[in-house]
Steps between C-alpha positions, in 0.01 A plus 500: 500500500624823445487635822716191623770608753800322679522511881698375706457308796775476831355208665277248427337348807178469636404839474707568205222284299241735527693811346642200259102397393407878505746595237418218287154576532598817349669394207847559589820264503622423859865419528512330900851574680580242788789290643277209539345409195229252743308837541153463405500853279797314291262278296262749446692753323615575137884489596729424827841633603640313813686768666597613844218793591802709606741467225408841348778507213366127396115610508577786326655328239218297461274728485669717228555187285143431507368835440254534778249790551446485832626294832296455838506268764165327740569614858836370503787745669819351470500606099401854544876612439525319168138644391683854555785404300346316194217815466778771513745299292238455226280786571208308585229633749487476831767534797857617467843321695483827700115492611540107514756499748359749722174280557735153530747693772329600818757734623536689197084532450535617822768773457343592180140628671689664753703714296200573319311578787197259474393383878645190565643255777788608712813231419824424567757280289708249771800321352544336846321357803630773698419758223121374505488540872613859456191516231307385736559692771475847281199405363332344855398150532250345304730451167454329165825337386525389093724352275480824242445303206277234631141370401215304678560636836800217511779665747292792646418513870360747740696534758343667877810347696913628438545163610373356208704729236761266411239213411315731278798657333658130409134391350521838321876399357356200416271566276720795286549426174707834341867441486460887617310459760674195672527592909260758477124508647215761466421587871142711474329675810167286596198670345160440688190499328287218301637391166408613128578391169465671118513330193528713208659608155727786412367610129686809364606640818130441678416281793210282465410319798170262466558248778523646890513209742564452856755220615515279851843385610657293680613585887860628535786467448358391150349685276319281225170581409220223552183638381390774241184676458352727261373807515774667742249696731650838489373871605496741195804683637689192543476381167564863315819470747577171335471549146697830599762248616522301220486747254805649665662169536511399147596847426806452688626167422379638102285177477320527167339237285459229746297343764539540880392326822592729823442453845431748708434543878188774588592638810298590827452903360414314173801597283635222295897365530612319189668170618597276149471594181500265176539565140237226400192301550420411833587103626380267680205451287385847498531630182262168320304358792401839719503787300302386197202358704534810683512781292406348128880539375731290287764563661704272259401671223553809624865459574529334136367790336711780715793285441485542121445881508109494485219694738285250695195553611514508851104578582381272780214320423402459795558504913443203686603393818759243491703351760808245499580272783826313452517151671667413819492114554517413910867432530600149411545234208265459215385157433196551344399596147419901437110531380594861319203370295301519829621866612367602141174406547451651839299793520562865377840336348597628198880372498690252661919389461686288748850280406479277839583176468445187710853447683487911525657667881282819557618744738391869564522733191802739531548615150334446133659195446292316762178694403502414146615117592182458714300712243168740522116538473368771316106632606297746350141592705234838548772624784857461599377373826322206307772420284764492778228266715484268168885502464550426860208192437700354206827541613391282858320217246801467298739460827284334694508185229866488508634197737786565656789211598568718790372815672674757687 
């Protein structure tokens, strides 16, 4: 067809095969970058290159010899730097290195709104134990130690005791990534408040923001989010203070042409405090099982058609309360079969994903990893309240059928 266009695709895993189906839907060719060519999104697209996500110079390569028009990713993170590189090397839309960097490095996201004087979260950079005790004590106890370039809440802790510094600064090391940033942790002052989170697009230096939803998390010193709901309940003021926020957000890190997820903490006097920031679809389900039956998007399509320099029409089609519940299995051993068939029919469910396994160990969710293991049920109802009451419903059937080989 004549309108046929060639995108490229970093990633091709479970999520991956809905932006992979959306762009064939549309016409266009998908070319499907991954290490492991196992990937469900391999088979389904037009070409594959099995490449390391952050070999830039390789991907680049790639891309040039194939001619693409356009290069995007699902919700995944860890290729955001090569997305920057490939779209500036072959003038492409979407983010640049400089923009992608800032939203993959914590510390320098951070310095960037500072200098540019958007409200943000007091921080600290500790290159030591000692030096994120200092942090700590100029900033006043409670903390929130990161690993700057981290993802999934993996290696973040907050921190209300000095004597537990060292623990959360080694978890933070852990989980670092950057050759750069090796030794050094993000130490942030504690904000108070209840949690927010925007999902949006940047189109020609706008901020479109069509999904507002509140998120319950775990108790400290984690900080993983275990339920989602939809709308965010916000006074008028607060949310003309947050699309103030991100407006001035995406100004500063010069985010353009993309989607973003950002949490965001609403404080007791009702002002928001940006906490993350991504250059992409939400995860953990979000962007294909939540938003659509929430709001009436594609969210798929929509990030196909902004990748390849298009204007997508981001009018909601609609409003409906929708709520997410992920599961939490008692602690034990699986031995029994998973009926996600079961949790699918329950009622008020509109969406259901779980990878347990008989012969699985469950423990307490602590970061993303766990939470997307165990998996999620997706509501809609008249009300939030009803929607969280039918998550909560489905969520107990589908543990309570799980035998356990032992219980703690």
């Amino acid at each position: 067809m004549s309108n046929r266009k060639r995108i490229m695709l970093l990633g091709a895993g479970d999520e991956h095969v809905h932006v992979v189906r959306a762009a064939k839907y549309a016409g266009h060719y998908v070319i499907v970058v991954d290490p492991n060519s196992t990937r469900p999104g391999v088979a389904l697209a037009d070409d594959y290159v099995q490449l390391d996500l952050l070999d830039e110079e390789a991907v680049v390569k790639a891309a040039r010899d194939r001619r693409i028009d356009g290069i995007t990713t699902a919700s995944l993170g860890i290729g955001m730097r090569t997305i920057g590189a490939v779209a500036e090397a072959l003038d492409l839309p979407g983010l640049r290195r400089d923009s992608a960097y800032a939203v993959t490095d914590k510390i320098t996201m951070r310095e960037r709104l500072h200098t540019a004087g958007v409200d943000s979260v007091s921080f600290g950079i500790a290159a030591s134990v000692d030096e994120a005790l200092q942090c700590a004590t100029e900033l006043g106890l409670p903390v929130v130690t990161k690993p700057p370039d981290g993802s999934g809440s993996r290696g973040v802790r907050v921190v209300s005791r000095a004597d537990d510094i060292a623990e959360a600064y080694q978890a933070a090391v852990a989980q670092t990534r950057s050759p750069e940033r090796i030794g050094q942790v993000l130490v942030e002052a504690f904000v108070p408040g209840h949690e927010i989170n925007a999902d949006g697009f940047v189109i020609e230096g706008q901020t479109h923001t069509p999904s507002l939803r509140e998120s319950i998390m775990t108790p400290p010193p984690y900080r993983q989010e275990v339920a989602y709901r939809f709308p965010a309940s916000l006074a008028s003021t607060t949310q003309t203070a947050v699309e103030n926020l991100l407006g001035q957000t995406m100004q500063a890190l010069r985010l353009n042409q993309t989607a973003f997820n950002v949490d965001m903490k609403i404080k007791p006097d009702g002002t928001p405090a940006l906490i993350e920031i991504g250059a992409r679809l939400p995860g953990y389900g979000l962007s294909f099982d939540f938003i659509p039956h929430a709001t009436g998007l594609d969210m798929a399509a929509i990030n196909v058609e902004l990748a390849l320099g298009g204007a997508p029409d981001l009018t909601t089609t609609m409003c409906r309360p929708t709520c997410m519940f992920f599961l939490r299995p008692k602690t034990g051993k699986i031995t029994s079969g998973i009926d996600l068939e079961g949790l699918r029919q329950q009622p008020g469910v509109v969406a259901a994903q779980s990878k347990l396994c008989p012969g699985d160990s469950v423990s307490a969710i602590t970061d993303g990893i766990a939470a997307l293991h165990y998996g999620y049920v997706v509501t809609t109802a008249d009300s939030t309240v009803d929607a969280c009451q039918l998550a909560q419903l489905a969520a107990d059937w589908f543990c309570d059928q799980l035998v356990y080989d032992y219980e703690e």
